[in-house]
C-alpha positions in Angstrom: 0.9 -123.2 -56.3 0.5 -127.0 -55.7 -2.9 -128.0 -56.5 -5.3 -131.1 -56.4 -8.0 -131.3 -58.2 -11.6 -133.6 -57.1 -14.1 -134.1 -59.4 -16.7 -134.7 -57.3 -20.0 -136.9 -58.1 -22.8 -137.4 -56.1 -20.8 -139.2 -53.4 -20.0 -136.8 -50.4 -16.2 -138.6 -50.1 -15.2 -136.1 -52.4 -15.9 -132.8 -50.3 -14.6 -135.1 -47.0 -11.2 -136.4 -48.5 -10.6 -132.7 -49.7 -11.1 -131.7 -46.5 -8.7 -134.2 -45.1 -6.0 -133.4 -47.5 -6.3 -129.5 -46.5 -6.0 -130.5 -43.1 -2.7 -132.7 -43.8 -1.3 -130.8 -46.7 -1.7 -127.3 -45.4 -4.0 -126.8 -48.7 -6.9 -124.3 -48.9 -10.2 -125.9 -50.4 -12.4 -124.3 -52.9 -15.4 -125.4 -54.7 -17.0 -124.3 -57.8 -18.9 -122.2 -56.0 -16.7 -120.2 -54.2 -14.9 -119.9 -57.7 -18.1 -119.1 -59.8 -19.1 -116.3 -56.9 -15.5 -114.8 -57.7 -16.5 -115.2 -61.2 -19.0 -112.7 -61.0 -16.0 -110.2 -61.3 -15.2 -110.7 -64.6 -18.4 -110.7 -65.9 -19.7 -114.7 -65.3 -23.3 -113.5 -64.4 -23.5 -111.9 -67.9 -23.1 -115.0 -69.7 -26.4 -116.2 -68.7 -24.8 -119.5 -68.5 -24.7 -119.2 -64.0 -28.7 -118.4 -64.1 -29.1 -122.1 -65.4 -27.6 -124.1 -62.5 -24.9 -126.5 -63.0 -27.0 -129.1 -61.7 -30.4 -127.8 -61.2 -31.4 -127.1 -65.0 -30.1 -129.2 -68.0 -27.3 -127.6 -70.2 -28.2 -125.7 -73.2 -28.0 -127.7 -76.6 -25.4 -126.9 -79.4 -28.2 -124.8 -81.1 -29.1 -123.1 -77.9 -28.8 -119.0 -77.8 -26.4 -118.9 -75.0 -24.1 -121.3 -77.0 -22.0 -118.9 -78.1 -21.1 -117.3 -74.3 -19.4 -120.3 -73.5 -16.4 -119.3 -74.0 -17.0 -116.1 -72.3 -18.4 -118.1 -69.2 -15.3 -120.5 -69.3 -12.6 -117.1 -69.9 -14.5 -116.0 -66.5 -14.2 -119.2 -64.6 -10.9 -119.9 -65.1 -9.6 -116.5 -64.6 -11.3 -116.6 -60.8 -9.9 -120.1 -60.6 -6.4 -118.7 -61.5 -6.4 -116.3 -58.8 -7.4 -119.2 -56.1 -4.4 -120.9 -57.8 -2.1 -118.1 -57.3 -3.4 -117.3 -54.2 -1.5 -120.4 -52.7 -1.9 -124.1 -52.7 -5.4 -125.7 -52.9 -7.7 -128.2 -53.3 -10.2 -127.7 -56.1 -13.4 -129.5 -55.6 -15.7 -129.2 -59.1 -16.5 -130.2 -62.5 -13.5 -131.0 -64.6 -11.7 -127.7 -63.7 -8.7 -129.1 -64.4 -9.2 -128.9 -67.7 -8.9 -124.7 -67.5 -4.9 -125.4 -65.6 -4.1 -126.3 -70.0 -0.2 -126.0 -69.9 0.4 -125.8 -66.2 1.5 -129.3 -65.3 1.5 -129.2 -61.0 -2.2 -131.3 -61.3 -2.7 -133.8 -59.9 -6.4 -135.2 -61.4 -8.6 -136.8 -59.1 -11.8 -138.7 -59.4 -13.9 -140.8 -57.0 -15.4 -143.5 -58.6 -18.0 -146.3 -56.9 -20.4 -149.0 -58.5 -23.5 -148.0 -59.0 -25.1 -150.5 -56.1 -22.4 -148.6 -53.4 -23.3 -144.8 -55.0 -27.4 -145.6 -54.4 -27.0 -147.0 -50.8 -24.8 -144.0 -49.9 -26.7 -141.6 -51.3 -30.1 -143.5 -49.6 -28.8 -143.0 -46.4 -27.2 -139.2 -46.7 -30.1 -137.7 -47.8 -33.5 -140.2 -46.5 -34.4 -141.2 -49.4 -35.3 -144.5 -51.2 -33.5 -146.9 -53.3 -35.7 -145.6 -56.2 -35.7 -142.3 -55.4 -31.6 -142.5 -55.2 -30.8 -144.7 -58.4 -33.2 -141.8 -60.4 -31.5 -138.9 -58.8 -28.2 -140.7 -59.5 -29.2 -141.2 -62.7 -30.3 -137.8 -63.4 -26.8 -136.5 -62.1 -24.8 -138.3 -64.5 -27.0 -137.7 -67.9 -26.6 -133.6 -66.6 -23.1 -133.9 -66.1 -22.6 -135.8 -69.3 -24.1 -133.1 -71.4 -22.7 -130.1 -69.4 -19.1 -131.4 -70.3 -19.6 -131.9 -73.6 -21.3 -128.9 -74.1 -18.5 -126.4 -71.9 -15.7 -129.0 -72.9 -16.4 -131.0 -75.7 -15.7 -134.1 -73.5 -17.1 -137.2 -71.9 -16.1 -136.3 -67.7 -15.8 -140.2 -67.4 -12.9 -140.5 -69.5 -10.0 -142.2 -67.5 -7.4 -139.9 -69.6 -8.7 -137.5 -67.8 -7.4 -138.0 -64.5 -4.0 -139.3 -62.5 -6.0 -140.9 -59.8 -9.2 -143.0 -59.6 -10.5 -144.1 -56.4 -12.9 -146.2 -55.2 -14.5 -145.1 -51.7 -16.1 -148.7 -51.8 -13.0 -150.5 -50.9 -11.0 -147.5 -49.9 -11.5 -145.6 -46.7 -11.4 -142.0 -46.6 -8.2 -142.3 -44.3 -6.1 -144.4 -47.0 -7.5 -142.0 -50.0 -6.3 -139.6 -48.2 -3.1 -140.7 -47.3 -2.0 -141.6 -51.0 -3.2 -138.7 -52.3 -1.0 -136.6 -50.4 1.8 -138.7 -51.0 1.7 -138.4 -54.8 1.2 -134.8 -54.2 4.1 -134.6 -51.9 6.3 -135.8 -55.2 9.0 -134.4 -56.8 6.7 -134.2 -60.3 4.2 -132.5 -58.6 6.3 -129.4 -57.1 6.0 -126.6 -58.9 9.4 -124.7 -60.4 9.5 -120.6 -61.1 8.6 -121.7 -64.9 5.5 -123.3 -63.4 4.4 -119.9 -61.1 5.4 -118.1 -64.4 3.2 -120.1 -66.7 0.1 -119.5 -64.1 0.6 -116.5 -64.0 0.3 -116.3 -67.9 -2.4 -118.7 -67.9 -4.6 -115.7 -65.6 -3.9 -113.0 -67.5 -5.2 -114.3 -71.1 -8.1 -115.6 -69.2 -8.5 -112.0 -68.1 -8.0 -110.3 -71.0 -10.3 -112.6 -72.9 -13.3 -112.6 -70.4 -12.8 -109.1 -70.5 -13.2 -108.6 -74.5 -16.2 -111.1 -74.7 -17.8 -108.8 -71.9 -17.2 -105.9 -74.6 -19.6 -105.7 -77.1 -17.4 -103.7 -79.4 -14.8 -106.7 -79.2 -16.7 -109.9 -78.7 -17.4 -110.6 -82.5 -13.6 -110.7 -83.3 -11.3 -113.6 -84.1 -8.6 -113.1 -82.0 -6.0 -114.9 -80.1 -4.1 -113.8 -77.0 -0.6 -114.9 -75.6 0.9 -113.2 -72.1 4.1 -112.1 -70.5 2.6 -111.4 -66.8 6.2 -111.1 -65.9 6.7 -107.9 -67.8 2.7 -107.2 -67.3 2.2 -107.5 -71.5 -0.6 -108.8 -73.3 -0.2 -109.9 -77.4 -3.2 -109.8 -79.3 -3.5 -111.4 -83.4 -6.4 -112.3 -85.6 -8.5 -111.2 -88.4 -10.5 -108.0 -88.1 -13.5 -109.4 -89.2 -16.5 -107.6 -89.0 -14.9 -104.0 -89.0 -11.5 -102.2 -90.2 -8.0 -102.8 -88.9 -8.1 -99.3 -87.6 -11.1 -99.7 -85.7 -10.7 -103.3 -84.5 -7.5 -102.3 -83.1 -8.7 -99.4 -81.4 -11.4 -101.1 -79.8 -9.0 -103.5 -78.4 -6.6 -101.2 -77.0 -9.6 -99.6 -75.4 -11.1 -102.7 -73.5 -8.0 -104.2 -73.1 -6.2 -101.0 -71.5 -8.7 -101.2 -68.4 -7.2 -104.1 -66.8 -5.3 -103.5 -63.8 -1.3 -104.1 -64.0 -1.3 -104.0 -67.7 1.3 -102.1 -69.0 1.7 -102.9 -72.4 -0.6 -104.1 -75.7 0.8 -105.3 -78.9 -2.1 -105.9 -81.7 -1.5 -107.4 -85.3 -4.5 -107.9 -86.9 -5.0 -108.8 -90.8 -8.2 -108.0 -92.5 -10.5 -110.4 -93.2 -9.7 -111.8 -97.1 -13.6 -113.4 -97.4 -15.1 -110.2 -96.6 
């Protein structure tokens, strides 16, 4: 489970040097997408969130009704996103996506960064349009990306900290991106260890199990938190019962929780709520 991740602007190198590093690495490539179609599994088209476009429409604001499905839509995402990961090695072509790999540390972060000037000719020439017409769809781009990470995320997608590898298809061709990116991935940092498959594998299953309890109406309200053991196929669940009774919020968790496939066990502690 060696994976790269692209965050991919409105320069086309992105989806090209991810095909290139398939090609060398032996990688599978998957976009957001593929992943968001996969989504649709665990409930993604519910959220409401899909139905706006990533890019087409602007993001919701904080005060928008579908503000609080965003964790729903991101506990659907990233569970589809853990079974490409799990599938075998890849090449993740998106939106900040590695942001939902949290504690598994095989990522290597990529972004492709260009000035301006470079970004508006290439984009003039891909797509027939104008210098104007480019620099305002550019524009555009980056003010809805902007607001669609800090709305899902809470962050600014330019941030540097955010990635292990900035590149600049300006001054770099597509060969020599390629090339050093599949060296660094080739590295002994990057290889991932049983721990690493294990933690993955961890990673999927509370993304499944809470995608599946903000599908439920009878369990979305509550405060819970979940922790894994996919080795032994168990599922911990603790929080405050907040809007109902121990007895009830406990049964209701059991109940949405017992339909997911391979699970074989469910511990629940939940306290009541001291404020209600």
């Amino acid at each position: 489970m060696a994976l790269i991740t692209i965050a991919r602007g409105t320069l086309s190198a992105a989806t090209e040097l991810a095909g290139r590093l398939a090609s060398t690495l032996g990688y599978r490539v998957v976009s957001r997408e593929d992943v968001y179609e996969a989504a649709k599994a665990y409930g993604i088209k519910q959220t409401g969130l899909g139905d706006l476009g990533f890019l087409d429409q602007r993001p919701p604001s904080l005060w928008y009704p579908f503000y609080d499905k965003r964790r729903w839509y991101l506990a659907c995402f990233q569970a589809a996103l853990m079974d490409a990961a799990l599938s075998g090695d890849l090449v993740y072509v998106g939106h900040l996506g590695q942001l939902l790999f949290s504690t598994y540390r095989r990522v290597l972060r990529v972004r492709l960064a260009a000035p301006d000037r470079y970004r508006v000719e290439a984009l003039a020439r891909e797509r027939g349009m104008t210098e104007a017409q480019a620099q305002s769809y550019i524009r555009d781009m980056d003010e809805r990306r902007l607001r669609w990470s800090q709305f899902l995320y809470g962050l600014d997608w330019r941030d540097p900290e955010l990635y292990d590898l900035v590149l600049n298809p300006e001054r770099l061709r597509v060969e020599t991106m390629t090339e050093a990116v599949a060296r660094i991935a080739r590295s002994a940092e990057l290889q991932p260890t049983s721990l690493d498959r294990e933690r993955l594998r961890n990673l999927r299953l509370v993304a499944v199990g809470r995608a599946a309890l903000l599908r439920s109406a009878r369990t979305r309200l509550l405060d819970v938190t979940l922790e894994a053991d996919a080795t032994r196929g168990r599922l911990r669940v603790y929080g405050v019962a907040s809007s109902m009774s121990i007895e009830t919020g406990e049964r209701d968790l059991r109940s949405v929780l017992a339909r997911i496939p391979d699970l074989n066990g469910i511990d629940v502690m939940l306290e009541e709520d001291p404020f209600r």
